[in-house]
PDB file of N, CA, C and O in Angstrom, chain B, residues numbered from 101:
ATOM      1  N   UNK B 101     102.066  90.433  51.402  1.00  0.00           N
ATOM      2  CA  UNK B 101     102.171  88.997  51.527  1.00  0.00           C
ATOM      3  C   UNK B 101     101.254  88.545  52.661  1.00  0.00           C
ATOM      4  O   UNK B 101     101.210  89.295  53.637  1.00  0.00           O
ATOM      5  N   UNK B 102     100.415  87.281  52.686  1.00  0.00           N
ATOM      6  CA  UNK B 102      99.588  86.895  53.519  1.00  0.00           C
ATOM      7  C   UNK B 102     100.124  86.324  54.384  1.00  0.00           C
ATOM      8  O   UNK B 102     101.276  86.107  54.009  1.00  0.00           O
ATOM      9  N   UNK B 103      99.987  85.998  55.205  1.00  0.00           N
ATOM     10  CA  UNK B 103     100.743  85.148  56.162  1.00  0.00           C
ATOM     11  C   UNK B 103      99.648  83.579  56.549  1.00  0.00           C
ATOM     12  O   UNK B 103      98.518  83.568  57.039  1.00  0.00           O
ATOM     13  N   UNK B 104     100.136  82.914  56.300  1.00  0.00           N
ATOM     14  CA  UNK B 104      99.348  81.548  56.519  1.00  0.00           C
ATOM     15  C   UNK B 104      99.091  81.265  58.183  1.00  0.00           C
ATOM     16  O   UNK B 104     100.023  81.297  58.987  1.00  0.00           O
ATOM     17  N   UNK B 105      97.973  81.043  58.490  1.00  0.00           N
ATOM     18  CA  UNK B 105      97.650  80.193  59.924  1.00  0.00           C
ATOM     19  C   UNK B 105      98.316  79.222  60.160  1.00  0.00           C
ATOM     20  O   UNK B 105      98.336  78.296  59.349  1.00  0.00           O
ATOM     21  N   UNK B 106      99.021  79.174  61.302  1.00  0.00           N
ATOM     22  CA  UNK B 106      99.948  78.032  62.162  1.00  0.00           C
ATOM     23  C   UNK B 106      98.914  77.180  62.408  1.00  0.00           C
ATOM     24  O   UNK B 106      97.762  77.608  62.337  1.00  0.00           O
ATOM     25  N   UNK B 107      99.185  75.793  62.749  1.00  0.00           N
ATOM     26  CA  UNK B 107      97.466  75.204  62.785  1.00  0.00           C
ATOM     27  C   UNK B 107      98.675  74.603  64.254  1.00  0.00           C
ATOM     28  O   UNK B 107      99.897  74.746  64.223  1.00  0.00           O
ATOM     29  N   UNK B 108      97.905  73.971  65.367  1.00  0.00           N
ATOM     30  CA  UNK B 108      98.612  73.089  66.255  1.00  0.00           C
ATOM     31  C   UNK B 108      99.414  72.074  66.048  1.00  0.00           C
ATOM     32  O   UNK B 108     100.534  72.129  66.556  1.00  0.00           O
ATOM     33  N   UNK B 109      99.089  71.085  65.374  1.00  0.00           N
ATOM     34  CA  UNK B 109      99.613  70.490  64.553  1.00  0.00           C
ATOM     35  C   UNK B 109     100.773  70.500  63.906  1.00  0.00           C
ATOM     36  O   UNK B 109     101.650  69.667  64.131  1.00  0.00           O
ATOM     37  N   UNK B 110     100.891  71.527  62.969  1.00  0.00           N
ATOM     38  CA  UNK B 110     101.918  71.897  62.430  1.00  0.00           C
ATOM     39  C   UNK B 110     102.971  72.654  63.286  1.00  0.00           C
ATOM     40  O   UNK B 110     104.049  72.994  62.799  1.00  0.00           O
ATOM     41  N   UNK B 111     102.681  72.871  64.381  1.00  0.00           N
ATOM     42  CA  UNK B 111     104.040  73.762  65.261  1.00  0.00           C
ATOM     43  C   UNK B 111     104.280  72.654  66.002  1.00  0.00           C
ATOM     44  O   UNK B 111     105.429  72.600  66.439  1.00  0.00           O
ATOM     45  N   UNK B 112     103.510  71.685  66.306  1.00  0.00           N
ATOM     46  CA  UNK B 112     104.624  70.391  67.193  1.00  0.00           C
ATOM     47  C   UNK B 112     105.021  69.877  66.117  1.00  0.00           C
ATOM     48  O   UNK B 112     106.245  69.811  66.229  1.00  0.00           O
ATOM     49  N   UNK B 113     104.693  69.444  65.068  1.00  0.00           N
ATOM     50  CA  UNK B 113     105.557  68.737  64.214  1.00  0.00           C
ATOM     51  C   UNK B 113     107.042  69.264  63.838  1.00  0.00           C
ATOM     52  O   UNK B 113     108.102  68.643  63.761  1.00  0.00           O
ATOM     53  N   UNK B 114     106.695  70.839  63.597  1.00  0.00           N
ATOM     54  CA  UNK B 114     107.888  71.717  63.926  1.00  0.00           C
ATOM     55  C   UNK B 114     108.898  71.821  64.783  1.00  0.00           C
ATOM     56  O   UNK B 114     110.101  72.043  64.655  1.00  0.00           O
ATOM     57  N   UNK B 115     108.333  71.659  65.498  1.00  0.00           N
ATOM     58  CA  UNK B 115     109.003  71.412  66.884  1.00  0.00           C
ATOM     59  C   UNK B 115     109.553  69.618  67.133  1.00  0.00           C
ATOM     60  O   UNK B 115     110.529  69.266  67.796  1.00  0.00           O
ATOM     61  N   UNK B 116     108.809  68.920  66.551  1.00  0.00           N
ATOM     62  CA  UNK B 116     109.737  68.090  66.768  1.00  0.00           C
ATOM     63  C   UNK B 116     111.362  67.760  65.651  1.00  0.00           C
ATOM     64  O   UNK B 116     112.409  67.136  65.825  1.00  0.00           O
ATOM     65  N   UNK B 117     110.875  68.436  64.732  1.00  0.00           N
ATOM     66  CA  UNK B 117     111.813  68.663  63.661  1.00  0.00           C
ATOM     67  C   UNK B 117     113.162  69.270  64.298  1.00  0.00           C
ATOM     68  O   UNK B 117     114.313  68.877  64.108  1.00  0.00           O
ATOM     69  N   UNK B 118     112.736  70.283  65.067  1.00  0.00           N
ATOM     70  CA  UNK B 118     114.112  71.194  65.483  1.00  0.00           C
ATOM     71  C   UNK B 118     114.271  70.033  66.673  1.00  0.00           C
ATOM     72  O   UNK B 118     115.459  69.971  66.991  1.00  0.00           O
ATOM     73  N   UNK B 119     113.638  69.308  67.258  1.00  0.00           N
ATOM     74  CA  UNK B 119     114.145  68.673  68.368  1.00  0.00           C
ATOM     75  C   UNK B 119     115.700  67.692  67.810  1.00  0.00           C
ATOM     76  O   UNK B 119     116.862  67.739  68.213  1.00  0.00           O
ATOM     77  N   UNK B 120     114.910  66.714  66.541  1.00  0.00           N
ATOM     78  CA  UNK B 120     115.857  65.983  65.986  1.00  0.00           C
ATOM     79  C   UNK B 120     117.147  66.586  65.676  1.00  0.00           C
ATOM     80  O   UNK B 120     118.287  66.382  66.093  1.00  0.00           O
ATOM     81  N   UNK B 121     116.626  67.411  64.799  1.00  0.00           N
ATOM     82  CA  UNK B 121     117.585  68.126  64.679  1.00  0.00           C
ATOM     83  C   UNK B 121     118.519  68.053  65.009  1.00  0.00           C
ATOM     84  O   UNK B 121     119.484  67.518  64.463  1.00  0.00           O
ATOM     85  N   UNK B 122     118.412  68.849  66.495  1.00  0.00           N
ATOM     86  CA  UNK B 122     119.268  69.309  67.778  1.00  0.00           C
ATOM     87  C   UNK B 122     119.874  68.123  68.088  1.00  0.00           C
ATOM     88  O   UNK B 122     121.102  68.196  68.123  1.00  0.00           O
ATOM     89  N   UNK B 123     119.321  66.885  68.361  1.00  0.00           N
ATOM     90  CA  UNK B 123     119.980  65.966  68.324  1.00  0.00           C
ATOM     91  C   UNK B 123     120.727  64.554  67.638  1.00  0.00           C
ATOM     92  O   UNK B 123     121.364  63.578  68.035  1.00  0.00           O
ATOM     93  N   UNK B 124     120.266  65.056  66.489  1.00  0.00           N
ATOM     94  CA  UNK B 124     121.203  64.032  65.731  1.00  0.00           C
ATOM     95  C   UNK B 124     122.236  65.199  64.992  1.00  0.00           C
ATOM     96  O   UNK B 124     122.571  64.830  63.867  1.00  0.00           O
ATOM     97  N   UNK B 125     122.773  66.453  65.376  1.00  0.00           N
ATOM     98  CA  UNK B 125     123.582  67.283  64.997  1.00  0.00           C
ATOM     99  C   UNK B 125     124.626  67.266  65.416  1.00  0.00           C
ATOM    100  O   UNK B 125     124.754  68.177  66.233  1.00  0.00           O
ATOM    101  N   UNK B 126     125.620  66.611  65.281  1.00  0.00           N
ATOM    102  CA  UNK B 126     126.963  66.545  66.123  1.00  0.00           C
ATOM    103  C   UNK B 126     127.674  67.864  66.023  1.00  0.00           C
ATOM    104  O   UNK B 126     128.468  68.142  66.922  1.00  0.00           O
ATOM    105  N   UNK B 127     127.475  68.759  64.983  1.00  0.00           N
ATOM    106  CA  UNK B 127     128.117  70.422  64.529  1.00  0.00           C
ATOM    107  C   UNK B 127     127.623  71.088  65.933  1.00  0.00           C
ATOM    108  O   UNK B 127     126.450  70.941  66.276  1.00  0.00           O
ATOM    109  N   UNK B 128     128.215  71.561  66.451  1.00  0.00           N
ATOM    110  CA  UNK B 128     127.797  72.885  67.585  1.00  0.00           C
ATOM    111  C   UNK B 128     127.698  73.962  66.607  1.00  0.00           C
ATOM    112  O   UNK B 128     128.651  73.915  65.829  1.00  0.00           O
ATOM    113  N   UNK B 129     126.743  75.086  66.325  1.00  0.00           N
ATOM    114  CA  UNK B 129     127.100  75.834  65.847  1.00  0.00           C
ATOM    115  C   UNK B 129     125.923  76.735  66.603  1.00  0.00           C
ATOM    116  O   UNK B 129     124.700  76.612  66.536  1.00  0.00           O
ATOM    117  N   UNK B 130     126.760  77.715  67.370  1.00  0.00           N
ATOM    118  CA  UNK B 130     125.556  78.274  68.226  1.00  0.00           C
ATOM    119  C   UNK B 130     124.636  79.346  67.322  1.00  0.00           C
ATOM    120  O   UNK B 130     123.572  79.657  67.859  1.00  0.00           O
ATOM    121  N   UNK B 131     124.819  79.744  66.461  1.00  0.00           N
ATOM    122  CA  UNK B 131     124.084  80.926  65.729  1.00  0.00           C
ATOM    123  C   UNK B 131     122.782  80.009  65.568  1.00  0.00           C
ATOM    124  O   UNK B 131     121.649  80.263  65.978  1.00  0.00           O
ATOM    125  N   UNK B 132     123.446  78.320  64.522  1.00  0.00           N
ATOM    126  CA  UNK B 132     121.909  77.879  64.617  1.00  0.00           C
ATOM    127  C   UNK B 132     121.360  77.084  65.330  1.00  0.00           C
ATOM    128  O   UNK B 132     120.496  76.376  64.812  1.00  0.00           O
ATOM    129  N   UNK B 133     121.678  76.919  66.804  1.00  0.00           N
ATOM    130  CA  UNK B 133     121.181  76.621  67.651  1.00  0.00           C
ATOM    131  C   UNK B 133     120.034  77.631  68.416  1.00  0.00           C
ATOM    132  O   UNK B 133     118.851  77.300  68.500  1.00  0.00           O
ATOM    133  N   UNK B 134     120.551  78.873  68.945  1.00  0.00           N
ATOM    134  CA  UNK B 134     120.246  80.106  69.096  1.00  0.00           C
ATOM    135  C   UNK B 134     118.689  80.249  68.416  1.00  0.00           C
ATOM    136  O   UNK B 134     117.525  80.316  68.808  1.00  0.00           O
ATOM    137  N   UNK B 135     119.607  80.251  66.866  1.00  0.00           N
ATOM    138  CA  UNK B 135     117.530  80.479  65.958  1.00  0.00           C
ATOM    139  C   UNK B 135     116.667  79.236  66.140  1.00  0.00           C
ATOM    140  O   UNK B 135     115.453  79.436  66.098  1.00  0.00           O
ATOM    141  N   UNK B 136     117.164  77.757  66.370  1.00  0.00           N
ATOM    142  CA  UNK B 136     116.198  77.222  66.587  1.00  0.00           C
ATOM    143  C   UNK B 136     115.349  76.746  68.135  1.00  0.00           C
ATOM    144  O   UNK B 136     114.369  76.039  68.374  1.00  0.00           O
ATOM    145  N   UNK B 137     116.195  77.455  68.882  1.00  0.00           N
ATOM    146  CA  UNK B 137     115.803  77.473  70.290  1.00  0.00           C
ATOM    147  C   UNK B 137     115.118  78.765  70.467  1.00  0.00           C
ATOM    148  O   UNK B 137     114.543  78.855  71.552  1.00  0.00           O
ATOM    149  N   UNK B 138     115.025  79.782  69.697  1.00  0.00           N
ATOM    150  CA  UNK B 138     114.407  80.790  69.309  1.00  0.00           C
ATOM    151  C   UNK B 138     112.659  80.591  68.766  1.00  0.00           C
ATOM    152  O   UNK B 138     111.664  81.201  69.159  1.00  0.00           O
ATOM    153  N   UNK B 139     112.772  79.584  67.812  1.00  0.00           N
ATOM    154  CA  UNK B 139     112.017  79.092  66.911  1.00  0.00           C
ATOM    155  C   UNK B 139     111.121  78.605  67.961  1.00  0.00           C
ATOM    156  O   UNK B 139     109.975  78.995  68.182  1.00  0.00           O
ATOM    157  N   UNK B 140     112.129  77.239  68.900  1.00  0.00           N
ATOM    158  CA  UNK B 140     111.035  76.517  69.262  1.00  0.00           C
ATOM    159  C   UNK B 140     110.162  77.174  70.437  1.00  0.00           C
ATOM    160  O   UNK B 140     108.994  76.879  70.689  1.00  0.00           O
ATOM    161  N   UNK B 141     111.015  78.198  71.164  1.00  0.00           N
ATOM    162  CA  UNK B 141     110.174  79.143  72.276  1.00  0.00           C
ATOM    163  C   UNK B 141     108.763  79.554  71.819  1.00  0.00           C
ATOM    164  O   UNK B 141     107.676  79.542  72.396  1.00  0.00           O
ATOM    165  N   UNK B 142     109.249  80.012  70.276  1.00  0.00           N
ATOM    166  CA  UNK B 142     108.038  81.027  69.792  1.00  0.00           C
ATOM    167  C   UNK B 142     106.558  79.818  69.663  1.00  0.00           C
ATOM    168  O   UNK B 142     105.348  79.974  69.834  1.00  0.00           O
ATOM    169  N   UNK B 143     107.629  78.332  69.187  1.00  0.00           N
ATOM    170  CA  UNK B 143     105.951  77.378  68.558  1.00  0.00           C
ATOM    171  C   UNK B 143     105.272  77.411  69.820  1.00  0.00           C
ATOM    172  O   UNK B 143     104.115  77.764  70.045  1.00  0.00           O
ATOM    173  N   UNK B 144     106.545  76.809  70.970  1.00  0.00           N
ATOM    174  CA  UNK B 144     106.010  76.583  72.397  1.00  0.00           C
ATOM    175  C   UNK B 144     104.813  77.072  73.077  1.00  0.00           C
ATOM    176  O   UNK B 144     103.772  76.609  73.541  1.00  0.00           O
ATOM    177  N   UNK B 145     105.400  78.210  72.942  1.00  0.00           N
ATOM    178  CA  UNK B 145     104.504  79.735  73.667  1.00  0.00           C
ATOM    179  C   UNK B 145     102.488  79.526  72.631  1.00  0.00           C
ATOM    180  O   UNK B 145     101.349  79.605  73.090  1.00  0.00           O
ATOM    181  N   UNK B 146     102.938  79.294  71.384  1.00  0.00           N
ATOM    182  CA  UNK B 146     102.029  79.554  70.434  1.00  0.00           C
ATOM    183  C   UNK B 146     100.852  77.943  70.746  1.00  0.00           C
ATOM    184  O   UNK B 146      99.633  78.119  70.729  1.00  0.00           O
ATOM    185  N   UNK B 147     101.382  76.641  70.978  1.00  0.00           N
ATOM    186  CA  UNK B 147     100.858  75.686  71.579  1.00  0.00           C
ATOM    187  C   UNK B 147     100.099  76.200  72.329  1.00  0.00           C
ATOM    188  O   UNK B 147      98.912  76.455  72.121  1.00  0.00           O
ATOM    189  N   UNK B 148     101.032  76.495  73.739  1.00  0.00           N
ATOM    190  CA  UNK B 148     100.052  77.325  74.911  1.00  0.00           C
ATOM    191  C   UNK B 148      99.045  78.020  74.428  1.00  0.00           C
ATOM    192  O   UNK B 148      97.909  77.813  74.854  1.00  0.00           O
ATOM    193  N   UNK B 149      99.176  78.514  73.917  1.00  0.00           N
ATOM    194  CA  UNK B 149      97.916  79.628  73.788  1.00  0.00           C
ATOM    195  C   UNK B 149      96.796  78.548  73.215  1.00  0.00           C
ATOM    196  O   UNK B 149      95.623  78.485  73.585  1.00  0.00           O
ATOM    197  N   UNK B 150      97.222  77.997  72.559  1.00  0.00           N
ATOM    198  CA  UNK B 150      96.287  77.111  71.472  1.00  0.00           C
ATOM    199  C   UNK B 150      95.169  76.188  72.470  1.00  0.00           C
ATOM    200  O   UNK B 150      93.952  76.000  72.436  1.00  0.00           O
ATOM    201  N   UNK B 151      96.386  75.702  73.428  1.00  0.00           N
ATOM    202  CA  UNK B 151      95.464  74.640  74.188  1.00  0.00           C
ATOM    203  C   UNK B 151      94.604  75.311  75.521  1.00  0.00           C
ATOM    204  O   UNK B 151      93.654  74.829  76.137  1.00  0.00           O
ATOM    205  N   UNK B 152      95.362  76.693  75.730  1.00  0.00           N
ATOM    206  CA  UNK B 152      94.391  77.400  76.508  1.00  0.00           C
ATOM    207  C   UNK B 152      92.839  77.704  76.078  1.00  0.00           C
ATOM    208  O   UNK B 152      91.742  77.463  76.582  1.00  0.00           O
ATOM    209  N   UNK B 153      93.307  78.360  74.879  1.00  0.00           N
ATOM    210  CA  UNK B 153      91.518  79.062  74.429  1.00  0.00           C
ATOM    211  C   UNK B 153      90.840  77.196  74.560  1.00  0.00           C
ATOM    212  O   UNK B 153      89.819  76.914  75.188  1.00  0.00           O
ATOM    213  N   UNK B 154      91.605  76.289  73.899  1.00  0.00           N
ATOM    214  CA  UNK B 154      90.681  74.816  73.989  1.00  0.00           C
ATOM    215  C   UNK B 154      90.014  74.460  75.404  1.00  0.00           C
ATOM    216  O   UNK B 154      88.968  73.865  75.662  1.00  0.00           O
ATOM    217  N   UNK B 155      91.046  75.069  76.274  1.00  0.00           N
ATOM    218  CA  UNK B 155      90.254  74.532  77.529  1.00  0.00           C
ATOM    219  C   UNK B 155      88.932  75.384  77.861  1.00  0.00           C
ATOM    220  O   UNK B 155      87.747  75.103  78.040  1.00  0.00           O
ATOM    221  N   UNK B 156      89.832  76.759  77.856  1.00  0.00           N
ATOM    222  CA  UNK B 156      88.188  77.817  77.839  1.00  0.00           C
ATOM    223  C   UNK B 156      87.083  77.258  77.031  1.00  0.00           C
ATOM    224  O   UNK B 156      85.981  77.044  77.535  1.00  0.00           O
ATOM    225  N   UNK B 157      87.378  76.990  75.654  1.00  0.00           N
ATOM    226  CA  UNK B 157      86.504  76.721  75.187  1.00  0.00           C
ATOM    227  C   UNK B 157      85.170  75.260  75.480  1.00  0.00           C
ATOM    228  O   UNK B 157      83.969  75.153  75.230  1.00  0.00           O
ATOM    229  N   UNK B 158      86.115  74.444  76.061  1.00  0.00           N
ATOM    230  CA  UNK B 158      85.626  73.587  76.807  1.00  0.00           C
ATOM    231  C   UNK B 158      84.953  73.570  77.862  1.00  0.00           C
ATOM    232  O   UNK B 158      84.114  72.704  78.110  1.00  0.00           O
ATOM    233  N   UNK B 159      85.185  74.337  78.460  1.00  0.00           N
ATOM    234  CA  UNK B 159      84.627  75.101  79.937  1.00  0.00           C
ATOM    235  C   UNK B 159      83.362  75.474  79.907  1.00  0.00           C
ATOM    236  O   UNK B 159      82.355  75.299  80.593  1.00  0.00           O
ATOM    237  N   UNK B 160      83.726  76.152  78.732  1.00  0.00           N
ATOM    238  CA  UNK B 160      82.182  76.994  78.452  1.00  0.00           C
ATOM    239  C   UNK B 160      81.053  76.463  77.985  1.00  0.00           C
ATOM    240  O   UNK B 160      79.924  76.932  78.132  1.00  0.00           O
ATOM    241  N   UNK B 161      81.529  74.905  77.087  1.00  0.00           N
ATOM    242  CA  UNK B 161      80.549  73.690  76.754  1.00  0.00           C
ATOM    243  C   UNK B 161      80.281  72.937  77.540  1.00  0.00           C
ATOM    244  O   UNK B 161      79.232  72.347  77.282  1.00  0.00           O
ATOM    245  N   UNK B 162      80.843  72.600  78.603  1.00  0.00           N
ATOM    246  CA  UNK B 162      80.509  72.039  79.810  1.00  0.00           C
ATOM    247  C   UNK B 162      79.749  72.845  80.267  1.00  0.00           C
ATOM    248  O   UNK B 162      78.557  72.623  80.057  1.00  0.00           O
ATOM    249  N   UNK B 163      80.046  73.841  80.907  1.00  0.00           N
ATOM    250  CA  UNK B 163      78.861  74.839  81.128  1.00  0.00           C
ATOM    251  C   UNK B 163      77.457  74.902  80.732  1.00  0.00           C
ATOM    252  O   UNK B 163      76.447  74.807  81.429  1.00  0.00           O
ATOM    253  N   UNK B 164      77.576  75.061  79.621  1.00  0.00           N
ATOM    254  CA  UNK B 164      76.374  75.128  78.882  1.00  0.00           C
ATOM    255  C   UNK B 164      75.746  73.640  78.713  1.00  0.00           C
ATOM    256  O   UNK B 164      74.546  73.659  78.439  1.00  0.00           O
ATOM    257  N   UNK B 165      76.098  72.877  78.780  1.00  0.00           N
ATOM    258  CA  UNK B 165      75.140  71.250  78.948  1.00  0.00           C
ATOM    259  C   UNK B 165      74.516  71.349  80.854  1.00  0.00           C
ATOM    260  O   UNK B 165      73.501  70.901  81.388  1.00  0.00           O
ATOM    261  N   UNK B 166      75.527  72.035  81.325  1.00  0.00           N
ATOM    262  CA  UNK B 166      74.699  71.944  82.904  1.00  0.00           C
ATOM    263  C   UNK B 166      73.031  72.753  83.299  1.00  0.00           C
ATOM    264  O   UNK B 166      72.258  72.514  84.227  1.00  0.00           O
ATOM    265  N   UNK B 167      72.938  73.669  82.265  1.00  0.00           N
ATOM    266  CA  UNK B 167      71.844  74.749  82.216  1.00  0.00           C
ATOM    267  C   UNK B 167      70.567  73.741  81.423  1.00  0.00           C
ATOM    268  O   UNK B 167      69.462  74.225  81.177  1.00  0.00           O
TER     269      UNK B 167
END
């Protein structure tokens, strides 16, 4: 099975999904709280990375217009 590319985009939208979620859920139910606080660590973490390489990548185009 392939696994599809997360695009940025699509993991905050994700993320805001589990946000609502979370709060228009009056049920406590920690199992699926747990997986989606699980969930949203993993988009979180995966953002970061996303907007890191962007800055590097930026860096390095700035860079290169100064030469």
């Amino acid at each position: 099975m392939t696994k599809l590319k997360l695009t940025y985009t699509e993991a905050v939208e994700e993320l805001e999904k589990i946000l609502a979620n979370l709060e228009n859920n009056s049920e406590v139910n920690m199992d699926v709280i747990a997986e989606n606080v699980k969930r949203a660590t993993s988009l979180m973490d995966f953002c970061k990375k996303q907007l890191h390489e962007l800055d590097e990548d930026l860096e390095k185009m700035i860079a290169g217009l100064d030469n």
